[in-house]
FIDREN-585201 format. One record per residue (C-alpha): x, y, z. Coordinates in steps of 0.02 Angstrom, whole numbers, plus 50000, padded with zeros to 5 digits. Each point is the difference from the previous one (the first is absolute). Layout:
REM FIDREN-585201
XYZ;...
REM end
This chain:
REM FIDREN-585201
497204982350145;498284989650001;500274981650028;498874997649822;501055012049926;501874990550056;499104984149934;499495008149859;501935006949945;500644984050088;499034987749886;500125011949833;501905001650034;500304983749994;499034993249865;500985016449903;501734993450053;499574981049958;499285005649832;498324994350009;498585007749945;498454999850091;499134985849886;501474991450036;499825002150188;498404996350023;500284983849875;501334993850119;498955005750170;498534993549945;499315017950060;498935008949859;500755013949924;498755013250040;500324994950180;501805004149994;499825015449909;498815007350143;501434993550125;501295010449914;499185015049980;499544999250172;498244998549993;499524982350084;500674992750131;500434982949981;499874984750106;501434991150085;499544983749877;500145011549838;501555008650086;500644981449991;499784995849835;500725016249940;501644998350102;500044982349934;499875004349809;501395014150022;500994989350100;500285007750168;499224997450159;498435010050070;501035010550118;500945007049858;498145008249956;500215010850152;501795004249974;500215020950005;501075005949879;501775006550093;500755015849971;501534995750073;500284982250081;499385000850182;500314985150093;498615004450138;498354998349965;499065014050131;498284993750062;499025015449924;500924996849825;499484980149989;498804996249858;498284992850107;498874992849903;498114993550037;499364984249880;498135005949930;499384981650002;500734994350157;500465015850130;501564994750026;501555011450039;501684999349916;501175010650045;501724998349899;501615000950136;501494999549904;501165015649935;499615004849816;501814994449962;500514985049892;499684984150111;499734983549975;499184999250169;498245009250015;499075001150193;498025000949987;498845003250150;498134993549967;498645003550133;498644985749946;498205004150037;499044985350102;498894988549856;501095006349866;500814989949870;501025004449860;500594987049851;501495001949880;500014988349846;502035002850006;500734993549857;501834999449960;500925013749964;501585009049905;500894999250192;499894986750142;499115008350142;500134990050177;498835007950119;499894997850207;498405005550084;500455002850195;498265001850124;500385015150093;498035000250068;498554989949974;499564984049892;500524995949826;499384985249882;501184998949855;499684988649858;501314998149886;499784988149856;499284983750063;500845004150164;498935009650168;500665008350157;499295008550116;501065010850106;499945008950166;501015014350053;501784996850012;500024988249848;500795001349847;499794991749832;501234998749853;499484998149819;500415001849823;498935010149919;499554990349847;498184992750026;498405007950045;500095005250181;498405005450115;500125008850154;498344998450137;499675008150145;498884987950093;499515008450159;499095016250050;501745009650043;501005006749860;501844994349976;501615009449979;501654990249924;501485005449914;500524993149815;501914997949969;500154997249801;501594996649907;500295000949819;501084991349870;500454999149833;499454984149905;500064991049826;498674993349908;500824983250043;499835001950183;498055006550006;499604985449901;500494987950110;498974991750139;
REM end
């Protein structure tokens, strides 16, 4: 299956199973409604920031986007069967690690281009999402909120993922680094908190 076209059922599934229709989607996304349409039929292929604000207004995180639906539960995920996915604003790789069985754990492998930056106005969400980020090659600045790191291969960063969150590669050699998310349930009561 096309990567546009597992976004496209991905995204339309959802917003089907959590009742929403697409004025309500792209009300809560803040992601106009002709742009979502095109995304779920296939025909545009949409930036990691949109790709944010999507997963944010159904409630799930972006590697749930890229999630193949299983036949039967496999719990290995073969190299030449893993979702890979290539930002159109930034160049940068994604390519989704993790089984398509139930998880609360999801592996990501992002090769960075050098220059390239990518911002996520993450807002809070129907689930808790804690994210690390672990340099596997290259040079990393991560902004997160009011708060700036920049990492070097071997580091690794932990983070909830409930502010807006920028990733830079500042030097002329791309970087490669693996994203360990983890999902939980939350009430209204908890998001609202500080």
């Amino acid at each position: 299956m096309d990567i546009n076209q597992l976004i496209a059922r991905r995204v339309r599934d959802i917003r089907d199973a959590r009742g929403l229709s697409l004025a309500a989607l792209a009300e809560r996304s803040g992601v106009s409604r002709s742009n979502i349409s095109l995304i779920e039929r296939g025909e545009s292929s949409a930036t990691a920031t949109v790709l944010d604000k999507l997963s944010a207004a159904l409630g799930v995180t972006v590697a749930s986007l890229f999630e193949r639906p299983a036949q039967v539960p496999d719990p290995v995920a073969r190299a030449a069967d893993q979702p890979v996915w290539t930002d159109p604003g930034s160049g940068y790789v994604r390519r989704n690690l993790s089984p398509p069985i139930h998880s609360p754990i999801q592996l990501v492998e992002v090769s960075f281009p050098p220059g390239q930056r990518v911002a996520y106005d993450t807002a809070a969400r129907d689930v808790e999402v804690q994210q690390q980020v672990w340099i596997i090659e290259g040079t990393m600045d991560v902004t997160v909120g009011d708060a700036h790191w920049t990492l070097a291969q071997g580091d690794c960063l932990a983070m909830r993922l409930d502010q807006p969150v920028t990733y830079h590669n500042p030097t002329s050699k791309p970087a490669r680094y693996l994203v360990a998310l983890v999902t939980e349930a939350t009430t209204t009561s908890r998001r609202k908190s500080p």
